[in-house]
PAVEX-265978 format. One record per residue (C-alpha): x, y, z; residue number from 1. Coordinates in steps of 0.25 Angstrom, whole numbers, plus 5000, padded with zeros to 4 digits. Layout:
# PAVEX-265978
    c1    c2    c3  num
     X     Y     Z  NUM
...
# end
This chain:
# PAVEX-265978
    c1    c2    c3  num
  4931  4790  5043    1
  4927  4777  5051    2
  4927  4769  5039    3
  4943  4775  5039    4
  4945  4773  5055    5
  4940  4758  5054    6
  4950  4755  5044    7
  4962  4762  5052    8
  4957  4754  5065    9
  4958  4741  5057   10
  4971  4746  5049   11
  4979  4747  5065   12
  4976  4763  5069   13
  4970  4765  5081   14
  4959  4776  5077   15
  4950  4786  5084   16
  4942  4795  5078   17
  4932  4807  5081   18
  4921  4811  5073   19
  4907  4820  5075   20
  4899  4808  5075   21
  4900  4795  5069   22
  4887  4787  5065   23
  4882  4773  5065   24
  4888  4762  5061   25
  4901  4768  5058   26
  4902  4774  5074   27
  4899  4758  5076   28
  4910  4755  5067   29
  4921  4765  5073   30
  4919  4758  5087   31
  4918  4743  5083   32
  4932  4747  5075   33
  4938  4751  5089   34
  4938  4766  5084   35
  4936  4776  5095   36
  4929  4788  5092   37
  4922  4803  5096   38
  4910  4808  5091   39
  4916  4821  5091   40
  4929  4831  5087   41
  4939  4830  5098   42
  4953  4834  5099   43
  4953  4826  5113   44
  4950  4813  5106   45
  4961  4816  5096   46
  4972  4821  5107   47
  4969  4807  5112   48
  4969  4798  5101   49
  4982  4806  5096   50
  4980  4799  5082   51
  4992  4798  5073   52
  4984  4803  5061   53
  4969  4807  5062   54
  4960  4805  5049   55
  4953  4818  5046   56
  4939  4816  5039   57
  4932  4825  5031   58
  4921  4830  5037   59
  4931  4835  5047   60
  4933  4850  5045   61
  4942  4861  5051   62
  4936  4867  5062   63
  4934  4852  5068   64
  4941  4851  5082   65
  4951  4839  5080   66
  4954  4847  5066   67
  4958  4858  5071   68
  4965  4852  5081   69
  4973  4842  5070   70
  4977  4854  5062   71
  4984  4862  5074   72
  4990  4851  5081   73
  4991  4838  5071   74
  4987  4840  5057   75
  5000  4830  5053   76
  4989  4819  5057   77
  4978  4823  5049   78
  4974  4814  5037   79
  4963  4812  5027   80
  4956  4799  5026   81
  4955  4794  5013   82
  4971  4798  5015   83
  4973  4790  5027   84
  4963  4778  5023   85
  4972  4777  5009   86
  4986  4780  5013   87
  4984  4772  5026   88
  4975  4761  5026   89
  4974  4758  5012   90
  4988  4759  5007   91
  4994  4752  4995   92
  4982  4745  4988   93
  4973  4743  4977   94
  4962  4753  4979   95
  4947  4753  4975   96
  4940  4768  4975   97
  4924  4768  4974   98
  4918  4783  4971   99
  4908  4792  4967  100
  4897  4798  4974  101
  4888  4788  4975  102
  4891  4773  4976  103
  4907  4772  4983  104
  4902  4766  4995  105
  4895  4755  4990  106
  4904  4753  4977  107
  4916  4754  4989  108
  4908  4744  4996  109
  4905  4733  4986  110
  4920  4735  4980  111
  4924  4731  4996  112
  4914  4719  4995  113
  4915  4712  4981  114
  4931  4712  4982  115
  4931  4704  4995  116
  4921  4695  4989  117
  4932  4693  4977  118
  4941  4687  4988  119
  4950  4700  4990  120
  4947  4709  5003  121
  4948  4722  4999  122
  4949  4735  5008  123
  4937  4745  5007  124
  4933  4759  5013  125
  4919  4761  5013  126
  4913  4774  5017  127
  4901  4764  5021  128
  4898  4751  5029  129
  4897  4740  5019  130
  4889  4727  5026  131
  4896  4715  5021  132
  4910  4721  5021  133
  4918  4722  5037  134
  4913  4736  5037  135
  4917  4749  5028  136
  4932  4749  5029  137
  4942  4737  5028  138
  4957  4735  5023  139
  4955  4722  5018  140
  4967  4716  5010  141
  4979  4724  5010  142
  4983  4718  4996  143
  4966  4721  4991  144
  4961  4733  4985  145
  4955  4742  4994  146
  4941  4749  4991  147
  4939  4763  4994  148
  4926  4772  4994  149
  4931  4783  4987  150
  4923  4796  4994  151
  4926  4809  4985  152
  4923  4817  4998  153
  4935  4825  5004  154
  4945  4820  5012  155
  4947  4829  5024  156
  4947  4844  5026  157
  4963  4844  5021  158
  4961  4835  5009  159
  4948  4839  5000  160
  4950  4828  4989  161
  4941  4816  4988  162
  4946  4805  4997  163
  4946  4798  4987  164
  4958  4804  4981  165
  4966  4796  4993  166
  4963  4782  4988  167
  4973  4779  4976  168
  4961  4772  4969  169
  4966  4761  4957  170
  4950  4758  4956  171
  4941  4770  4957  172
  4925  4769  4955  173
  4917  4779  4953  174
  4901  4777  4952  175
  4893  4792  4953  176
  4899  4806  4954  177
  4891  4817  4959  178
  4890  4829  4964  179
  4890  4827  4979  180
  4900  4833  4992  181
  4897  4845  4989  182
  4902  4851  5001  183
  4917  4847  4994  184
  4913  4848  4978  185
  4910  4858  4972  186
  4903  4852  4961  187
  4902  4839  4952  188
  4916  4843  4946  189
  4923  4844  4959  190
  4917  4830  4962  191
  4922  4824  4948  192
  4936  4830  4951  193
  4939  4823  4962  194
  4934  4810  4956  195
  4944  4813  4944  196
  4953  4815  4954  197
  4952  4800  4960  198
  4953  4796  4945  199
  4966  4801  4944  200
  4970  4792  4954  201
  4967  4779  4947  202
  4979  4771  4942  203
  4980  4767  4927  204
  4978  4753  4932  205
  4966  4757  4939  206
  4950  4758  4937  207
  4941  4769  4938  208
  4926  4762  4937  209
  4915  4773  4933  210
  4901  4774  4933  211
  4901  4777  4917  212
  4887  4783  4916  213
  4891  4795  4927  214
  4895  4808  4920  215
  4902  4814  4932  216
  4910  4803  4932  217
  4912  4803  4917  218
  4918  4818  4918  219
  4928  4814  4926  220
  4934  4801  4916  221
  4942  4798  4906  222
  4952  4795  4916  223
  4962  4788  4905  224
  4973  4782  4916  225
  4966  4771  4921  226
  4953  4762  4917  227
  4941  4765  4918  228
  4927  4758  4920  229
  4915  4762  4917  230
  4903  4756  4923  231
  4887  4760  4922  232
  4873  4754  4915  233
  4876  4759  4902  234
  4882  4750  4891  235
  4893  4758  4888  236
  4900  4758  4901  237
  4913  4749  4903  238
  4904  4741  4914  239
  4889  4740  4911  240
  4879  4736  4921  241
  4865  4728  4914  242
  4855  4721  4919  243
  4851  4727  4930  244
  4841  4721  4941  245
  4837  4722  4955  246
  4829  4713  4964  247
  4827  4710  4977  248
  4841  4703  4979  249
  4850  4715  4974  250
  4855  4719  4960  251
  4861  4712  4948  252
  4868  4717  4934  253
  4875  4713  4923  254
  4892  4721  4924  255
  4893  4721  4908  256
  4908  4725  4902  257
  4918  4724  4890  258
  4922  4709  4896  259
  4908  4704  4900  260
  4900  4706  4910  261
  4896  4702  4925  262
  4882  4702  4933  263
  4882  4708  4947  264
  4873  4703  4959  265
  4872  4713  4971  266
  4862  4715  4983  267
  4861  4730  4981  268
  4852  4739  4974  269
  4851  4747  4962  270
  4860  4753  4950  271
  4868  4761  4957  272
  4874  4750  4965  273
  4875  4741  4953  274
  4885  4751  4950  275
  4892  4751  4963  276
  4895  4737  4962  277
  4899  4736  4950  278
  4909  4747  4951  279
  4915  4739  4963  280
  4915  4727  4956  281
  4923  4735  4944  282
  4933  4739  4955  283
  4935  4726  4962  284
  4938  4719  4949  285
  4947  4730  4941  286
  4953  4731  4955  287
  4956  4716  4957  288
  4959  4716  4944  289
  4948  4704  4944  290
  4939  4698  4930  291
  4926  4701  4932  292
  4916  4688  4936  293
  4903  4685  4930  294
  4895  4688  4942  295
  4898  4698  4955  296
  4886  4694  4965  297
  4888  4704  4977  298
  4873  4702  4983  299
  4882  4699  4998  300
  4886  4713  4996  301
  4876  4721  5008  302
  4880  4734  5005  303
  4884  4747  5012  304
  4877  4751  5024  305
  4868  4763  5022  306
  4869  4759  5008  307
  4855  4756  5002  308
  4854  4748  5018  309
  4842  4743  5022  310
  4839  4743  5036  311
  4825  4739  5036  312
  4817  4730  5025  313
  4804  4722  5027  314
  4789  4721  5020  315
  4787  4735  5024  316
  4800  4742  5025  317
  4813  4745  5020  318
  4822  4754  5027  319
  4835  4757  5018  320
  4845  4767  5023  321
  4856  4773  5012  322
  4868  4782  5012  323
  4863  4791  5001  324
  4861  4806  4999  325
  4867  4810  4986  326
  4854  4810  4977  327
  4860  4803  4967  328
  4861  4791  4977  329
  4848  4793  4982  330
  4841  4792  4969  331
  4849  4779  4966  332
  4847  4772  4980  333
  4830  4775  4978  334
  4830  4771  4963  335
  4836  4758  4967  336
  4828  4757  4980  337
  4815  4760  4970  338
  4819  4750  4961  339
  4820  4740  4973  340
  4807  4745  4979  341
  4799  4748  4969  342
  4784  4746  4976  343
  4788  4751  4989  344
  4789  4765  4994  345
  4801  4771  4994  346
  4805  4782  5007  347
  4818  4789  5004  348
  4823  4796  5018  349
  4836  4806  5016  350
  4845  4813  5024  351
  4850  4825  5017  352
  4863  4822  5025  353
  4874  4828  5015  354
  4877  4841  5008  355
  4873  4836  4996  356
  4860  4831  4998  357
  4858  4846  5002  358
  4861  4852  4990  359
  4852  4858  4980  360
  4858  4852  4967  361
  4855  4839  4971  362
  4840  4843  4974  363
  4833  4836  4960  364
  4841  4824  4962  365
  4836  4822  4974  366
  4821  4824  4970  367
  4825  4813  4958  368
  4830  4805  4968  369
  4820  4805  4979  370
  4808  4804  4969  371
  4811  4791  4967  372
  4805  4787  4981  373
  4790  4786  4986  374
  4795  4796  4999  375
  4806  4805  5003  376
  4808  4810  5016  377
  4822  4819  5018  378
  4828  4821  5033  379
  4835  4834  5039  380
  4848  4837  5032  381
  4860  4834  5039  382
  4867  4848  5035  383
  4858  4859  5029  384
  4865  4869  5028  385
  4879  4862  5022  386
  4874  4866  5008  387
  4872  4879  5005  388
  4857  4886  5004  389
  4858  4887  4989  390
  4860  4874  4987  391
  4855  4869  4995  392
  4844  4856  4992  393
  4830  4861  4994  394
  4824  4849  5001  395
  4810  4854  5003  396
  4810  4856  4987  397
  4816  4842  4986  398
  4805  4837  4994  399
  4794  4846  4988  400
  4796  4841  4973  401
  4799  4828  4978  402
  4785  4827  4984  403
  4779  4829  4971  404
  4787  4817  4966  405
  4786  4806  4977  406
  4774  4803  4987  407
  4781  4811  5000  408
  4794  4819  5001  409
  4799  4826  5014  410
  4809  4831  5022  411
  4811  4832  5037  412
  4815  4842  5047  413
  4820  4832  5056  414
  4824  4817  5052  415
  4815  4811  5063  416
  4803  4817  5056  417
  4808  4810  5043  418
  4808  4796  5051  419
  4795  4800  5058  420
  4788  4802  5044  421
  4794  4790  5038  422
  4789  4782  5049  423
  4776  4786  5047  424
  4774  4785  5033  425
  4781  4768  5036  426
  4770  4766  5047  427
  4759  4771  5040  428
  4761  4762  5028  429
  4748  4760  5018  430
  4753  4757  5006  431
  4757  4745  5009  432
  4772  4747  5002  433
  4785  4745  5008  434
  4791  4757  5012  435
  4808  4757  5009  436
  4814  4769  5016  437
  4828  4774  5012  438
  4835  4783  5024  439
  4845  4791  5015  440
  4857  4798  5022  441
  4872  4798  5021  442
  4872  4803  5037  443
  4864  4799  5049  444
  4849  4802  5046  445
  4845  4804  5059  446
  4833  4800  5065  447
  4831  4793  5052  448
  4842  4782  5052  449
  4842  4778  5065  450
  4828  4775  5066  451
  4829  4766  5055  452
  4844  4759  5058  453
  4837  4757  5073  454
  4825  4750  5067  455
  4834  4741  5056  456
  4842  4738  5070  457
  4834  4731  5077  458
# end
């Protein structure tokens, strides 16, 4: 939504908005764009502003106050927006539509990057902060592609297919698909749906780019109207990725295809963004309609913030803050961190902050996950009771049979406790290892966050 309200600001609307409460940076971001705003639901604010059209997101419910107010005296104005974002901002071009429930944002992100290093400054929306692009939203071009983080979430309390239905794509990638969004999918078969619902979409001229070694994706396909690509470390897949390496400058492989092949150079860590990146280079070009060159070298690429960031790194310490809470995201960010850190001790902080970190069928991927590291420490969920008792995730079990795996697991009644702990256990250092510490939360992590974005701050 402030991602959305940026880009309207830069498009010519003058934009107001109201919200619960917004968080840092994007609160910084609103106000540096000339947006005003509330931190709460007000009918007042709205009677004032008298917006020609309001933009209702989708953690907005009835019951809410300006709702209910919209849908007795002006539900003419109402609008979704991916809807609004798509129809009115975006309009007539080529379009771009990373997906899947893990990777879009930084796929979306490096996408956005390498086509303005090509020379063409394509338009993005990124449901993140990208560090070396003019934030996470920008029209770019009106005659360039445009790139879209495609979110299978829903798109407002009238509209319950994925926003991504709204964004037309002629390019669609598609990297993982789970089960996740509970709270709007039933199950892995109401999450594939709406996937094969975007590929429906997809002109006979376009692309669809797959991860080929994913069976939920593999369900879904052949889609036999448009081309598609697939893309994975096995040799039978239509893009291969070989030779492999990591040191302390970044990642570097071989692209292998039916036409050749072309090496890879990138700052970022670990498989699963060697496939990231390589679907967004597969997007640009099929997009662009470009030859593939002998070498791509995004190493200037700096990432997404709160994406595998690092806010502190010295002889002692690394502090590494990332946006992940599906399990299946968290076991690839500590295998990679593993990889990069492999004498060090490794101290993985989580923020059960979503329903689906809470629910019980994800309870052994989790264990899996987490036994990678040397410590596990889990803070106060941010809703416990938003998954039913039933299924709901068993953390002192999770923490129980994790402790038999790994040299300390715990969880916290409050999150300061967590912070105090960790602290202790980085003061009172005898090993003579370097502690890494990665804080792991899609929200806020309170207590926890702060007292580390505060120390990388000064």
């Amino acid at each position: 939504m402030g991602n959305v309200a940026i880009l309207a600001r830069r498009s010519g609307y003058e934009v107001s908005g109201c919200d619960q409460k917004l968080y840092p940076p994007m609160d910084q971001l609103l106000t540096t764009s000339g947006i005003h705003f509330v931190e709460e639901f007000s009918i007042e604010h709205l009677v004032n502003f008298a917006p020609q059209r309001v933009i209702v997101g989708n953690a907005v419910s009835r019951g809410n106050v300006v709702l209910e107010y919209l849908l007795e005296h002006e539900r003419h104005r109402m609008v979704s927006l991916p809807e609004f974002l798509s129809r009115d901002l975006v309009k007539v071009r080529k379009r771009i539509v990373t997906s899947g429930t893990h990777g879009k944002t930084t796929t979306a992100a490096i996408a956005a990057f390498y086509m303005r290093q090509m020379g063409t400054c394509g338009g993005y929306f990124i449901g993140g902060i990208p560090k070396n692009l003019p934030g996470g939203v920008d029209l770019g071009d009106a005659a360039a592609p445009f790139v879209f983080e495609g979110d299978e979430y829903d798109c407002a309390f009238f509209d319950k297919r994925s926003k991504f239905i709204h964004y037309m794509p002629d390019t669609v990638v598609i990297n993982r698909i789970d089960f996740d969004h509970g709270d709007i999918f039933r199950d892995i078969g109401a999450v594939q749906r709406s996937f094969s619902h975007l590929l429906r979409l997809v002109p006979g001229s376009g692309h669809v780019i797959v991860n080929g070694e994913d069976p939920n994706i593999g369900a879904i396909l052949p889609v036999p109207w448009t081309t598609v690509h697939r893309v994975g470390w096995k040799k039978d897949n239509d893009f291969s990725l070989q030779n492999f390496s990591m040191d302390q400058g970044g990642s570097r492989w071989q692209v292998v295809h039916q036409g050749g092949s072309f090496s890879v150079q990138t700052g970022l860590y670990g498989r699963f963004n060697a496939m990231n990146t390589t679907m967004a280079i597969l997007a640009d070009h099929f997009t662009l309609n470009l030859p593939f060159p002998e070498d791509v070298d995004l190493r200037s690429y700096e990432g997404v913030c709160r994406r595998q960031e690092k806010l502190i790194e010295n002889s002692n310490l690394v502090v590494i803050e990332d946006f992940g809470h599906h399990p299946r995201a968290v076991a690839e960010v500590l295998t990679s961190l593993r990889a990069q850190y492999p004498r060090d001790e490794l101290i993985a902080c989580f923020e059960p902050a979503t329903n689906t970190s809470m629910h019980r069928m994800w309870e052994e991927d989790y264990i899996k996950a987490f036994a990678v590291c040397d410590r596990c420490f889990w803070g106060v969920p941010r809703n416990p009771t938003g998954v039913p008792s039933e299924k709901r995730l068993r953390i002192d079990r999770l923490m129980s049979t994790l402790s038999r795996r790994i040299k300390e697991a715990r969880h916290f009644s409050k999150n300061r406790l967590l912070l105090d702990h960790l602290l202790e256990i980085l003061g009172g250092n005898s090993s003579g290892k370097r502690h890494v510490v990665v804080l792991f939360s899609s929200s806020a992590f309170p207590d926890v966050l702060s007292y580390w974005r505060a120390l990388a701050a000064i």
